[in-house]
Every structure is written in C-alpha cells, then in structure tokens.
Residue, then its C-alpha position, 0 to 999 in steps of 0.5 A: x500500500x503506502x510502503x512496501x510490505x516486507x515480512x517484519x513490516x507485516x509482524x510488526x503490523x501484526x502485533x500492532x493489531x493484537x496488541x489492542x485487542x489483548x488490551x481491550x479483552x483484559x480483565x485487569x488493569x496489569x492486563x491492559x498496561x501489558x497491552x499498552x506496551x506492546x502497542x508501543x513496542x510494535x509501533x515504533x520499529x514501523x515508524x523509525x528509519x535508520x536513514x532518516x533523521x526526521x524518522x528517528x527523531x519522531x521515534x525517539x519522541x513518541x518512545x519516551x512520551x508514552x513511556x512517561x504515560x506507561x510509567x503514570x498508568x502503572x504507578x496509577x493502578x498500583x496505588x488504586x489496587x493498594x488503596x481500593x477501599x479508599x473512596x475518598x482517594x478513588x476521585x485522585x487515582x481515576x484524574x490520574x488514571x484519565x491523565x495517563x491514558x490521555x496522554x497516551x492518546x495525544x490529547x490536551x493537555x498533553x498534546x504537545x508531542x503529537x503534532x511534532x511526532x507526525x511532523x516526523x512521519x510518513x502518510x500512513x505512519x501519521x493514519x496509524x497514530x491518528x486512528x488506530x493507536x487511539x482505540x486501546x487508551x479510549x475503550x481502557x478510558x472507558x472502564x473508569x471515566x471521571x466526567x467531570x474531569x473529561x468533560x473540561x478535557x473534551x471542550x479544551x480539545x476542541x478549542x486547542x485542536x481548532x485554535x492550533x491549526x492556524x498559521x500551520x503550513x504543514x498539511x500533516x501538522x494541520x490533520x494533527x490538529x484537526x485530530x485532537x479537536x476530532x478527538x474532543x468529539x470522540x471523547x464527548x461520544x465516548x461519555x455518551x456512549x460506546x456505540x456512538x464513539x464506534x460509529x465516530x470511529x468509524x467514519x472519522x477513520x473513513x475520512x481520514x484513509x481517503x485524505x492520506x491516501x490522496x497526499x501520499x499519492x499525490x506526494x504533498x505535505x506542505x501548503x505551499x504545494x498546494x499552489x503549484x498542484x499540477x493535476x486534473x480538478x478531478x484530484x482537487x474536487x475528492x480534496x474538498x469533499x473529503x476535507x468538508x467531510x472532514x469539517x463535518x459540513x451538512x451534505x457529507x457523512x462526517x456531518x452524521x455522527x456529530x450532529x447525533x452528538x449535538x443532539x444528545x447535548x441539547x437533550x442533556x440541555x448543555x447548550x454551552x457545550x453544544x455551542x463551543x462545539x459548532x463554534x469550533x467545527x466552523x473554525x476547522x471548517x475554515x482551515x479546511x476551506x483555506x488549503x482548498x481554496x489555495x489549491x484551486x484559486x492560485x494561478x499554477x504553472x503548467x510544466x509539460x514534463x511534470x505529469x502525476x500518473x496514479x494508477x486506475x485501481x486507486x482511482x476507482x477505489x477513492x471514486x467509490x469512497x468519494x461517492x460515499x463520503x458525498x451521499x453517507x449522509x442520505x444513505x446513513x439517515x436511511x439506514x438509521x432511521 
C-alpha cells in the first residue's frame, strides 16, 4: 500500500493489531498496561528509519512520551489496587488514571508531542497514530471515566485542536490538529456512549484513509504545494469533499455522527457545550476551506514534463469512497432511521 510490505513490516503490523485487542479483552488493569506496551513496542520499529533523521527523531519522541504515560498508568493502578477501599482517594487515582491514558492518546493537555511526532512521519505512519493507536487508551478510558474531569478535557480539545491549526503550513501538522479537536468529539461520544464513539470511529477513520491516501499519492505535505498542484480538478474536487467531510459540513457523512452528538447535548440541555462545539467545527471548517481554496484559486504553472500518473485501481477505489463520503449522509439517515 503506502510502503512496501516486507515480512517484519507485516509482524510488526501484526502485533500492532493484537496488541489492542489483548488490551481491550483484559480483565485487569496489569492486563491492559501489558497491552499498552506492546502497542508501543510494535509501533515504533514501523515508524523509525535508520536513514532518516526526521524518522528517528519522531521515534525517539513518541518512545519516551508514552513511556512517561506507561510509567503514570502503572504507578496509577498500583496505588488504586493498594488503596481500593479508599473512596475518598478513588476521585485522585481515576484524574490520574484519565491523565495517563490521555496522554497516551495525544490529547490536551498533553498534546504537545503529537503534532511534532507526525511532523516526523510518513502518510500512513501519521493514519496509524491518528486512528488506530487511539482505540486501546479510549475503550481502557472507558472502564473508569471521571466526567467531570473529561468533560473540561473534551471542550479544551476542541478549542486547542481548532485554535492550533492556524498559521500551520504543514498539511500533516494541520490533520494533527484537526485530530485532537476530532478527538474532543470522540471523547464527548465516548461519555455518551460506546456505540456512538464506534460509529465516530468509524467514519472519522473513513475520512481520514481517503485524505492520506490522496497526499501520499499525490506526494504533498506542505501548503505551499498546494499552489503549484499540477493535476486534473478531478484530484482537487475528492480534496474538498473529503476535507468538508472532514469539517463535518451538512451534505457529507462526517456531518452524521456529530450532529447525533449535538443532539444528545441539547437533550442533556448543555447548550454551552453544544455551542463551543459548532463554534469550533466552523473554525476547522475554515482551515479546511483555506488549503482548498489555495489549491484551486492560485494561478499554477503548467510544466509539460511534470505529469502525476496514479494508477486506475486507486482511482476507482477513492471514486467509490468519494461517492460515499458525498451521499453517507442520505444513505446513513436511511439506514438509521
């Protein structure tokens, strides 16, 4: 796909995968840190590239930031299991708990190494830290929720997540951003429910698959290469429905889940929350709207010999998924519904 496969790539992807699910199933809290680290452990030899000093650096960062929460997870449940019949207590060890696993995932206010980290990254490295590496710490977040505490945390994410996307000029800084605010919805589905966050999950994913897969192809990762974007509209037109997709604007599907968000925080009558929260998508919106319009706007120079030959296969693939990132909306309405 977005490297060449070889047999370690694919143990190591492997062992990614079983990693979640080993702690996802524990029953036990050890259980779940095992988990943990061999999530981390499998995940950085795919991410480190001995002849690249970006990769390196990424590596090295994203080992010592999640063995700090590793180290604050474990401490956590240690002190939990010695002092279990201290309810009093309980309230400290569950915000220390919370903590770890958010930092774990990347989110305020231990968000600092991620965009960093993705900086360092190739396409499909930055789609695994974006989306897969967030299930484990989320579902173990669920186990033992302080709502309180996660809900400030949501509404920082999304205010930090849209805030810390302007004056970004690398594209996969700017998807770093828009992570942690999308991470601000998932926590809030999460509170609400877990089908919900799966549904969230699910297509924030979706989304996400399409927009590295069209960098990655299309081999972009500053804005300023969004100027000189020498390829058909075709290209440029999947670009923006993805990216309002991923804005979450009316017509598209990624507008579905978080309007049954809003829905279910004007239930609760949280109209301040609700607020913040479309305040906010509309500012991602126009992030989104910013790298589309430079890309469509701007005068590009047309270079005979510069051509971007993609093949057909992925063509039909991300017209198939284009189609349904355009009409999920209809189509999930008359499915849910």
């Amino acid at each position: 796909m977005m490297f060449l496969i070889n047999s370690n790539k694919m143990f190591f992807i492997f062992i990614l995968f079983f990693s979640t699910l080993i702690s996802i199933s524990s029953n036990s809290w050890l259980g779940c840190w095992i988990g943990l680290e061999i999530n981390l452990l499998s995940f950085i030899p795919l991410i480190s590239k001995s002849n690249n000093l970006l990769n390196s650096e990424a590596s090295l960062k994203y080992f010592l930031t999640q063995s700090i929460a590793s180290i604050n997870f474990l401490i956590s449940i240690i002190l939990l299991m010695i002092f279990m019949k201290n309810f009093e207590i309980n309230y400290i060890f569950s915000i220390l708990i919370n903590s770890s696993l958010l930092m774990k995932m990347g989110s305020v206010p231990f968000h600092f190494w991620f965009p960093n980290i993705m900086e360092g990254l190739s396409w499909i490295n930055c789609f695994i830290l974006m989306t897969w590496q967030k299930i484990s710490p989320m579902i173990i977040l669920s186990y033992y929720l302080n709502n309180k505490f996660i809900m400030l945390m949501t509404l920082f994410n999304v205010i930090i997540g849209a805030l810390g996307g302007f004056n970004q000029l690398s594209l996969r800084k700017l998807l770093a951003f828009s992570s942690i605010n999308n991470l601000g919805w998932l926590l809030m589905s999460l509170m609400i429910s877990e089908n919900l966050w799966l549904i969230y999950m699910i297509l924030y994913s979706f989304m996400i698959s399409i927009m590295c897969n069209l960098f990655y192809m299309l081999n972009i990762f500053y804005l300023n290469q969004m100027y000189n974007f020498n390829v058909n509209y075709i290209i440029k037109i999947f670009i923006m429905i993805n990216l309002l997709s991923l804005g979450g604007l009316p017509p598209f599907i990624g507008f579905f889940p978080k309007w049954i968000i809003i829905n279910f925080l004007l239930n609760f009558n949280l109209f301040i929350i609700s607020f913040i929260f479309i305040m906010m998508s509309l500012i991602m919106l126009f992030l989104y709207i910013r790298i589309i319009y430079s890309s469509f706007m701007f005068f590009n120079f047309k270079m005979k010999w510069f051509k971007i030959f993609i093949k057909n296969k992925l063509i039909i693939i991300i017209n198939i998924f284009n189609f349904i990132s355009l009409l999920g909306m209809i189509l999930s309405t008359m499915f849910f519904f």
